[in-house]
Residue, then its C-alpha position, 0 to 999 in steps of 0.5 A: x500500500x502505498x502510505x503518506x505519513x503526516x508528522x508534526x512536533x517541533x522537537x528532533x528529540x520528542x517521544x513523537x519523534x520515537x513515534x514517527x521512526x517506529x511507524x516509519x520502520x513498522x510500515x516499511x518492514x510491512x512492504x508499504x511504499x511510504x512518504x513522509x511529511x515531516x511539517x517542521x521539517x519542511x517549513x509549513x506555513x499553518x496560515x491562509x493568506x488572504x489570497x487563498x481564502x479568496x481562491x478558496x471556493x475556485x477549482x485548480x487556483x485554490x490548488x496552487x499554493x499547496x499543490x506538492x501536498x495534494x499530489x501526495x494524497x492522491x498518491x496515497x492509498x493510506x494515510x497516518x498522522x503522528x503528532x501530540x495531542x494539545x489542548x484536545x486536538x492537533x497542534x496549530x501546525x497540523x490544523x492550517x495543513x487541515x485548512x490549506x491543504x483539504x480544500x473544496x474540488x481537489x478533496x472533496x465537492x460542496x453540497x448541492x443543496x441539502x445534499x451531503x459533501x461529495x467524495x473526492x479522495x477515494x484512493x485513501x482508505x485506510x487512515x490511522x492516528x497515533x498521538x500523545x494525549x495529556x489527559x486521562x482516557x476518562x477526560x478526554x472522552x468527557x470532551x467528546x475526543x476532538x482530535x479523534x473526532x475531526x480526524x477519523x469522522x471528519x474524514x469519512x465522508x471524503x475518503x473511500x467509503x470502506x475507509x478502515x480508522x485506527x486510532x492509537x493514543x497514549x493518555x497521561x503522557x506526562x506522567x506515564x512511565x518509561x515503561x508505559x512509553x516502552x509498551x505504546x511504541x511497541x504496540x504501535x509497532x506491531x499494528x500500524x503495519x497493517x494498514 
């Protein structure tokens, strides 16, 4: 399969960056093709200039400014987002990839009418999430568990419609053990593989 990594955390040395290899390694061992968006790395720019925002609803010119971005996900068949978990959902980085990048016409269509939001990008179909969350599980569902739901429902009705979710989330990150740590990597490791 072929799998788009999306990785944001502005720390080399984070446990997110323990995440990113592991799951780097886990889907190669798996035979998967792989690309990377490392977001720090590259220099995204998490904000919509005004130009964009007004191009936003135009096919093809609101492609321009993140074309390369597009082009790698209609190349992937699955797609997995690595990051921490702040303040219940994706870093500010991530969120504006959501935002310029998951744009009308080349992601998916408008409704017409009452109609619902139109697929665009079937080639993905399978999407996964591995994330570091400060809060205990119970918390965390108590606040409707954001970050998953924008990622894993807010995607569904622009993806393949068989789309397979796995979300894999380490609660309490600031205070887990080494051992807890160990134990997710591991798990992860073992899982993500089969995309």
């Amino acid at each position: 399969m072929k799998v788009l990594v999306v990785y944001c955390h502005p720390c080399p040395d984070s446990f997110s960056a323990a995440l990113r290899e592991t799951v780097l390694a886990a889907l190669e061992k798996s035979g998967h093709d792989i690309r990377l968006t490392d977001l720090y790395a590259a220099g995204f720019d998490p904000v919509m200039s005004d130009a964009e925002r007004r191009g936003y609803h135009t096919p093809v010119e609101n492609e321009a400014p993140v074309a390369d971005h597009l082009a790698d996900l209609r190349w992937c068949e699955g797609l997995v987002f690595v990051y921490p978990t702040w303040w219940y959902a994706q870093p500010a980085m991530l969120k504006g990839w959501l935002d310029r990048v998951w744009i009308p016409h080349a992601t998916f269509t408008l409704p017409e009418g009452q109609g619902p939001i139109g697929r665009v990008l079937t080639n993905i179909r399978s999407i996964a999430v591995v994330t570091t969350l400060g809060s205990p599980w119970w918390w965390w569902m108590v606040m409707g568990a954001p970050g998953r739901r924008i990622l894993l429902s807010g995607f569904k009705p622009l993806v393949h419609p068989r789309c397979r979710t796995r979300w894999f989330g380490l609660h309490k990150m600031d205070s887990v053990t080494r051992d807890a740590r160990e134990r997710f990597l591991a798990r992860v490791g073992s899982r993500i593989g089969a995309m």
